[in-house]
N, C-alpha and C positions, 0 to 999 in steps of 0.2 A: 791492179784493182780487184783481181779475185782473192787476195788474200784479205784485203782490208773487208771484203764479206764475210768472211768465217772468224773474224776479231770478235772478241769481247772481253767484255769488262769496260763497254762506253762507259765514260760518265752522266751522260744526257741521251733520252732517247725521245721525240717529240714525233707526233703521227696525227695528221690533218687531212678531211675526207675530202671529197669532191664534191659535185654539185651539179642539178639540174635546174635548168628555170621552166615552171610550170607558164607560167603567164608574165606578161612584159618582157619578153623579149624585144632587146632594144629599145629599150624605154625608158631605163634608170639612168641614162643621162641627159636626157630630156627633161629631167625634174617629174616623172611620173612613177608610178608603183611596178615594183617585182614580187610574184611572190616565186618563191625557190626552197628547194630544199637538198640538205645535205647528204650525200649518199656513201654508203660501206665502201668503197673506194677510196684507200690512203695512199697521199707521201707522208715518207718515214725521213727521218734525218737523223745520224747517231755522230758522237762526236766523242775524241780524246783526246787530252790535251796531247800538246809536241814541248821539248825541251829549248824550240825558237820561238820567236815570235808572227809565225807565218802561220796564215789561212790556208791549208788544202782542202780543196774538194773533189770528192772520187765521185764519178754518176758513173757507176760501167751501166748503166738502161741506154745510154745514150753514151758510151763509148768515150769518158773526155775527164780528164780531170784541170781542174782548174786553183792557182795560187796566187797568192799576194799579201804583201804585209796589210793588212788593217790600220796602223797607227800612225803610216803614211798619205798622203793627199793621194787621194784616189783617183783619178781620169776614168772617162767611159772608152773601153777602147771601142768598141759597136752600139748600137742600139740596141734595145733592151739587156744590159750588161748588169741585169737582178742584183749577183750576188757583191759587186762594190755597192752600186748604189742603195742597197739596207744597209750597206755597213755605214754608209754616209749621211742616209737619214739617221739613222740613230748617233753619230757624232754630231749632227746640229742639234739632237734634243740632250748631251751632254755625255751621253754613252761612250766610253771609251774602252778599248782590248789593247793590254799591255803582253798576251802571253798569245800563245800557238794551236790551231788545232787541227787536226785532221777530221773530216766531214765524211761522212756515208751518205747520200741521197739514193735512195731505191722507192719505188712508186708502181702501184699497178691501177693508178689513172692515164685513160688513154689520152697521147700528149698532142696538142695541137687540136682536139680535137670538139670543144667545146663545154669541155666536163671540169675545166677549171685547172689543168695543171701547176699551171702557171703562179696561178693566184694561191695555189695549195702550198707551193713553194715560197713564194713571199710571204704567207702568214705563217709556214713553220719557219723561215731562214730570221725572220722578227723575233718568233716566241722563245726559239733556237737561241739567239745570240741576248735575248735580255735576260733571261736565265744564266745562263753563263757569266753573267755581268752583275749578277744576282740583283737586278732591277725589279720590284714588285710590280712594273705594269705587265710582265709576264705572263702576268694570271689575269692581266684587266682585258677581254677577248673584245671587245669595240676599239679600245685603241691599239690594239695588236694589228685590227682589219686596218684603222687609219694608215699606220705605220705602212705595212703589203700596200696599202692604195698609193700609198705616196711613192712607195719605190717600183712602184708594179707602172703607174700610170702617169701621176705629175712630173714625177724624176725625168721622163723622155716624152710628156708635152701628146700624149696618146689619148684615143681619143673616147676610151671605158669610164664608166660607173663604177661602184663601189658596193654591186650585187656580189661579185666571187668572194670577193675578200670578208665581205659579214656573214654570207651563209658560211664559206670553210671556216671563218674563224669561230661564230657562236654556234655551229651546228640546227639540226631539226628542221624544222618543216617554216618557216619564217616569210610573213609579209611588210615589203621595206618600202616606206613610204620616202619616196626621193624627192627632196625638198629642194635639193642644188646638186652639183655635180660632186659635193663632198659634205652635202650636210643631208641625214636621217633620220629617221622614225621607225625603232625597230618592233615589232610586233610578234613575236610567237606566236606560232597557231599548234596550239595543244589537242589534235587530230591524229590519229593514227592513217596514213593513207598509203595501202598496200596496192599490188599488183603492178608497181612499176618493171618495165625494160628498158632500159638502153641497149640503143646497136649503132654500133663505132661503121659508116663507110668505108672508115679506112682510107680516107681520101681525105689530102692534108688539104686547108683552107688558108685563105688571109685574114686573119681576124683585123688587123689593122686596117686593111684598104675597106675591107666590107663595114665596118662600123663607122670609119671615116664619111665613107659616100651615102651614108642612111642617115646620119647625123645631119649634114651638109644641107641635103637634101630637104630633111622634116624641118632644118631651121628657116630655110629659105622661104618655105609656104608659111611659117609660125610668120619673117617680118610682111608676106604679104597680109594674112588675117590682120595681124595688128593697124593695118593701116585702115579695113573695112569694117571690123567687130571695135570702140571704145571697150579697155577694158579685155580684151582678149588675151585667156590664157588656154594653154591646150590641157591643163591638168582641172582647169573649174569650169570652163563656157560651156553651157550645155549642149548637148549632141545634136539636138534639132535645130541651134541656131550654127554651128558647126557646117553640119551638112547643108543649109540653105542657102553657104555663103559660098559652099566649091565650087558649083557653077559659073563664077565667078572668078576663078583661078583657071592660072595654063592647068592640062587635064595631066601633065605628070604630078606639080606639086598637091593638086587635089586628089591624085589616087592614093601619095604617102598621107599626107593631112588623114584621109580617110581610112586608110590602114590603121593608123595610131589611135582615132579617135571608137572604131571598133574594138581592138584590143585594148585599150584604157578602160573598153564600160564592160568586154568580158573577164579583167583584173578583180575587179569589183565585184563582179557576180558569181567569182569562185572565191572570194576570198569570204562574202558573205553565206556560202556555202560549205566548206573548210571551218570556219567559227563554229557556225553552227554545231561541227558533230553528224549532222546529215547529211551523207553523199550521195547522193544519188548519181548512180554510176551511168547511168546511161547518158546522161545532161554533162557530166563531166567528162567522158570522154567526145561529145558535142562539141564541148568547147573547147578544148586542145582541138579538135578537126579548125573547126573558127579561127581560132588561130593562127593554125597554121597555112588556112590558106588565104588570110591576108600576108604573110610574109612571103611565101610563094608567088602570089599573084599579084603583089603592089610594091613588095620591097624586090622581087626576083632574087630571091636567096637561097633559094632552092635549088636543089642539082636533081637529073635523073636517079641516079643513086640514093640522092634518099626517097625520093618518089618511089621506087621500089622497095623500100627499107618498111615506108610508112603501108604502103598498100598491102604488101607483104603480112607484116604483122595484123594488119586486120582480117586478113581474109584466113589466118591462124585463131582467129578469136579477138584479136586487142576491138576497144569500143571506141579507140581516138588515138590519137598520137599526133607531133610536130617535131620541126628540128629540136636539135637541143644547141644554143649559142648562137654565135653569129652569123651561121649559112655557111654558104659554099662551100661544101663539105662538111667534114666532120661526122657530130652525132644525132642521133633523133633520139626521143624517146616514146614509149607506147604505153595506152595504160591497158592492161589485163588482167580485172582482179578475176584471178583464180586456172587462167592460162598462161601464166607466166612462162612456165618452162616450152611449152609448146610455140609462143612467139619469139624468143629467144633460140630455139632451133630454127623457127623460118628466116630468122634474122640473117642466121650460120648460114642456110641453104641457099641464101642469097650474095652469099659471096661479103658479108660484114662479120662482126663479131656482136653477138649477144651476150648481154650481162643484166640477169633480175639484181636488181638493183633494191635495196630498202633505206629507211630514214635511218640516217646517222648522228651520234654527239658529234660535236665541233671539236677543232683544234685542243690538244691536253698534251701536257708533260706525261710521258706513262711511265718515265723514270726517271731522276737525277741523284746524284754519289754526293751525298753531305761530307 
């Protein structure tokens, strides 16, 4: 694996960023809004052809390389098994590999850990092989993110949205109107918005089991409202007939109810601040605080560690901060316009990794061998 690092002369080199979610967390499979943005944090994939007709892929980040024909019926040997099942979505939409490659994946997004590795992966291992296949949806980045969604999340029946895969795929600062668990409304927000940190805990999560039981959960109080609210939805019924009907609920599904129905109207009150151009930084890091402590204190997806992550950073300068992803564990981020490097050391001192962090383009070919 170390020699296939110092190779060159790929034919294809494709590099897709990461991502943070500023607001709605946990919410874009709910059928409600994220807004998220893309961060300088890449995976990279480089690829050369082979003289057979085999898939190699080398990760030395993760110590593993992995093979298999493409042109044969693929089986999942484990859950989440990414790199057949893109190759399988893209064989039901007619895509076919008759020849061989050897793969490079190298990445300095941190994995596991809320920053999107995963999905950065699915939507380069997509933009990757229809390139190759010299397919023009390559270049079409909504259905590239389809594609990552399908093999990331439907392919093994999981229980994510379709927020990672459109911010790493189109990039920038984007608010995504979640219409279903696989249909959206993409929104650019042409804002410049600096002083982000992330700081990695370092402490691996389940992103599976935590989105499962927060899902479950918020659905269980959505069939009770439906039976007391005509007409109830969690994305349009207003917030005062919302909150008048919790009372009325067991007091766990009304603390999630309630959680979702606060962070859905502070979604909305940064995104119409974001549009705007005017940030008023102290309000905004406000509302990442709001945020985050409805997910702390009604979803419990917080850990001590980031509790010190986040108090950390503020008491360096940041004006707000919350997790970043699905909880337990993982990442947070902080906002510090103009203290960035000094909360990002408190991050270090606290035993995580800090990285200022800024808005990134989305997914691109940054080279292919005509």
């Amino acid at each position: 694996m170390n020699d296939i690092r110092n190779r060159t002369g790929e034919c294809i080199r494709v590099s897709v960023p990461g991502r943070i979610c500023l607001h709605g967390e946990h919410q874009d499979f709910l059928g409600l809004s994220v807004i998220a943005m893309a961060i300088d944090l890449y995976f990279v994939i480089k690829a050369w052809p082979r003289d057979d007709n085999r898939f190699v892929i080398h990760m030395p980040d993760l110590g593993q390389v992995d093979e298999f024909v493409p042109s044969k019926p693929l089986e999942y040997r484990h859950g989440r098994d990414y790199l057949p099942a893109g190759v399988n979505t893209l064989k039901r939409r007619g895509v076919f590999f008759d020849r061989g490659y050897d793969f490079l994946f190298t990445s300095n997004i941190p994995v596991n850990s809320g920053v999107s590795s995963s999905s950065a992966m699915c939507v380069g291992w997509a933009k990757t092989l229809l390139a190759l296949a010299g397919d023009p949806a390559a270049d079409d980045a909504a259905d590239v993110a389809q594609i990552a969604h399908q093999t990331e999340v439907l392919e093994f029946h999981e229980p994510g949205g379709t927020m990672d895969h459109y911010t790493t795929s189109l990039g920038g600062l984007i608010y995504i109107d979640c219409l279903t668990p696989v249909e959206v409304e993409l929104h650019p927000i042409d804002t410049e918005l600096t002083g982000m940190v992330l700081g990695n805990t370092l402490e691996k999560k389940d992103t599976k089991g935590t989105l499962r039981s927060s899902r479950q959960s918020v659905e269980a109080g959505i069939a009770e409202m439906k039976k007391r609210i005509p007409g109830f939805s969690l994305k349009t019924t207003p917030t005062e007939r919302i909150l008048a009907e919790l009372p009325n609920l067991p007091s766990d599904l009304a603390a999630k109810l309630r959680c979702n129905v606060i962070n859905r109207d502070l979604c909305q009150e940064a995104r119409r601040m974001l549009e705007s151009g005017r940030i008023d930084q102290r309000r905004f890091g406000e509302m990442l605080d709001q945020h985050h402590a409805q997910l702390r204190d009604a979803l419990g997806i917080s850990t001590p560690k980031l509790e010190r992550l986040i108090q950390g950073s503020k008491a360096a300068g940041a004006l707000g901060g919350k997790l970043n992803g699905s909880g337990g564990g993982g990442t947070m981020i902080a906002y510090a316009p103009g203290r960035e490097a000094e909360v990002a050391a408190a991050i270090d001192a606290l035993g995580g990794k800090g990285y200022v962090v800024r808005k990134s383009r989305g997914a691109i070919i940054e080279f292919k061998a005509t």
